[in-house]
C-alpha positions in Angstrom: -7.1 44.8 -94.2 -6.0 46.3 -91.0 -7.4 44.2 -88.4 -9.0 40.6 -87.8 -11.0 40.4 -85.3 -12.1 36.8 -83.8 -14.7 35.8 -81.6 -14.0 32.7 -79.8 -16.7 30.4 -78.8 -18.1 26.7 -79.6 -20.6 26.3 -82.6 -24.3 24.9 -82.1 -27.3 26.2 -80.5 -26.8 24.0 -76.8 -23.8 26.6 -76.9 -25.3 29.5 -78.1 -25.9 31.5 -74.9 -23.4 30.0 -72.5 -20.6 32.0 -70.8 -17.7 30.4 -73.5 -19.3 32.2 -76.4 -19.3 35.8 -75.0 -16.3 36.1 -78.1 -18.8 35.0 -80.2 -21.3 37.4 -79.4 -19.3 40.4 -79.1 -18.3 39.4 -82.8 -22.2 39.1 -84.0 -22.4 42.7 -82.3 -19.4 43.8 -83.9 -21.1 43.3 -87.4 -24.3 44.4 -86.8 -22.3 48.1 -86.1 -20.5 47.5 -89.1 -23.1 46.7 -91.2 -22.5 43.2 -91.8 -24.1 39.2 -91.5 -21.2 36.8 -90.8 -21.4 34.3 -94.2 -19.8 30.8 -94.0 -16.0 31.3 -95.5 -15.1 27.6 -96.4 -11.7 28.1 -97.2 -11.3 29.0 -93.6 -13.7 27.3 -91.8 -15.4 30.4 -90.4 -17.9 32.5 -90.8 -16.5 36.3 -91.3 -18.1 39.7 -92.8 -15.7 42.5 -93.7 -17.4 45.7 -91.8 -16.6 49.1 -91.5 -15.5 50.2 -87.7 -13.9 53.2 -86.8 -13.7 54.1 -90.3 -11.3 50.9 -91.6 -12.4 48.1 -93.6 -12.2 45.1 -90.7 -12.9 41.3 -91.2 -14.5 40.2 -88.3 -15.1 36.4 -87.9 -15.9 32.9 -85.7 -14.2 30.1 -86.1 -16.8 27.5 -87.1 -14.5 24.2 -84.3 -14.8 24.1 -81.4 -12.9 26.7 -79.2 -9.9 24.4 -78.3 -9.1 23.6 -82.2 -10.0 27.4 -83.3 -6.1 28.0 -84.2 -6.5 26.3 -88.1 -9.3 28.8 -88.8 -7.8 31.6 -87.0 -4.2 31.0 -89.0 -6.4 30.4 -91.9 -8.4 33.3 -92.2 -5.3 35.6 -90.8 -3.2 34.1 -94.3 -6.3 34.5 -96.5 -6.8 38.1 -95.5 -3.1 38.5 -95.4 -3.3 39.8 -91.7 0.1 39.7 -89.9 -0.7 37.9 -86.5 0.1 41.4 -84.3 -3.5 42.8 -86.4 -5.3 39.8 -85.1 -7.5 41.1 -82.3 -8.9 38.2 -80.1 -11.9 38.3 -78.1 -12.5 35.9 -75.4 -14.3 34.3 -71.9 -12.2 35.2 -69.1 -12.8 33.7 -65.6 -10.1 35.5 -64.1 -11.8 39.0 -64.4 -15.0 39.7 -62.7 -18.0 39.7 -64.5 -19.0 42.5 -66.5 -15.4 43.8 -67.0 -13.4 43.8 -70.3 -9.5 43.7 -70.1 -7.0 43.9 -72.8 -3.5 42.8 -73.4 -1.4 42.1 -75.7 0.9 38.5 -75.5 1.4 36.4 -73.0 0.5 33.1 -71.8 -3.1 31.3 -72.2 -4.1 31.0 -68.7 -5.6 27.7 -69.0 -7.2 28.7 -72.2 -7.4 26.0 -74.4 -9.1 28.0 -77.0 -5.7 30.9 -76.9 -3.4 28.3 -76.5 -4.3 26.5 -79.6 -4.3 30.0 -81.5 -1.0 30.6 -80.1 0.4 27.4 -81.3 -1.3 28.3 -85.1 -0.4 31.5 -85.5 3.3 31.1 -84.1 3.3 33.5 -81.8 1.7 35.0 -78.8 1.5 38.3 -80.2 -1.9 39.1 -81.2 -4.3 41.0 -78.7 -6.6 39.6 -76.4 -9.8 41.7 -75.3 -10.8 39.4 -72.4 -13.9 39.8 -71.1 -14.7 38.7 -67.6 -17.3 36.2 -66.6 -15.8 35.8 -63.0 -15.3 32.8 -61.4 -17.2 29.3 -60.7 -19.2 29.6 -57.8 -18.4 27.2 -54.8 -16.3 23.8 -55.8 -17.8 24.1 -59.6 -15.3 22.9 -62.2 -14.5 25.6 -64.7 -15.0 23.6 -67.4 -18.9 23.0 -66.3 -19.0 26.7 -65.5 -18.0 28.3 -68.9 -20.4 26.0 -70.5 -23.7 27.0 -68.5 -25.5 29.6 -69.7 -25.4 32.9 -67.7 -27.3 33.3 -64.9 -30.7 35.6 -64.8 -28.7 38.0 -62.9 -26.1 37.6 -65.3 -28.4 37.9 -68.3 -29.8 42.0 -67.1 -26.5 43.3 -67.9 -24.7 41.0 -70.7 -26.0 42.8 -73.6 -23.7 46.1 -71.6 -21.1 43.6 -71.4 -21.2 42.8 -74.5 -21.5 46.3 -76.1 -18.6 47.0 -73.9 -16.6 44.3 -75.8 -17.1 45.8 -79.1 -16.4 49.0 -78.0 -12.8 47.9 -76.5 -12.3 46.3 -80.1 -13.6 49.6 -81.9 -11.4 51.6 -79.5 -8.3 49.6 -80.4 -9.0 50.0 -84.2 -9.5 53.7 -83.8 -7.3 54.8 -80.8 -4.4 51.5 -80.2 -3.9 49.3 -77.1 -2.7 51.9 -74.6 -5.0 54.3 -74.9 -8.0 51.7 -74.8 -6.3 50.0 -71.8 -6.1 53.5 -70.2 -9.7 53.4 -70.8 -10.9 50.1 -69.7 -8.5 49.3 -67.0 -9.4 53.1 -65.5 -12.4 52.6 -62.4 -15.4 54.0 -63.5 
């Protein structure tokens, strides 16, 4: 296998279309190009489809926790598909990037991200690649926490399902093309 590709969010329809699942969806789009339905893996506690994208067989997957306990499943799936952790490609909510924007890294700290911290912590290393895609800030005094889980606003909603296409793209362009070049894509202005 030559990538995993996981979509953070939290399971159940109350989260379904709120701001912490954007992983999540980008995922469900992520099949749908490749082909796939995401099928309940129990081993792993996930659900993951191996798709074709950019011409390599990729396993693409949710963990079936909640976001801040998604490293078992992640470290799970990662040993079942014998995936080194520097293939696993992470996609995630990221309040620190305006919304509609998709960043991508490689390493580092978890921000404040419960759910990256955990997978850190699973998978031993930092290592893996993030594709972080931004949902901005709270407005006003809101707590974060209350933010992420709101669904997105009506504004919000006219251009997610562009946001979300560009989140699969990012992960297509990193199967096909690597991290620099797709950061030399999607950190370029437009």
């Amino acid at each position: 296998m030559s990538a995993l590709v996981i979509g953070l969010g939290n399971p159940g329809e109350e989260y379904a279309g709120t701001r912490h699942n954007i992983g999540q969806m980008v995922v469900d789009e992520l099949a749908a190009r490749g082909g796939g339905a995401l099928s309940v893996h129990k081993k792993t506690r996930t659900r993951a489809a191996t798709v074709r994208l950019a011409g390599q067989a990729v396993v693409v997957a949710v963990p079936m926790s909640y976001m801040n306990v998604s490293g078992g499943p992640v470290s799970s799936l990662a040993k079942y598909q014998s995936v080194e952790p520097t293939a696993v490609i992470v996609v995630h909510d990221e309040l620190d990037i305006p919304f509609g924007e998709v960043r991508l890294k490689r390493g580092g700290g978890s921000g404040g991200h419960n759910g990256l911290k955990d997978i850190t912590k699973a998978l031993g290393t930092p290592d893996y690649i993030r594709v972080r895609v931004g949902i901005g800030r709270p407005p006003g005094r809101m707590d974060a926490a209350t933010f992420v889980l709101k669904p997105f606003s009506a504004a919000e909603r006219k251009e997610l399902d562009l946001l979300i296409s560009d989140g699969a793209d990012a992960v297509e362009s990193v199967i096909e093309h690597g991290l620099e070049a797709t950061q030399q894509r999607f950190h370029s202005p437009r």
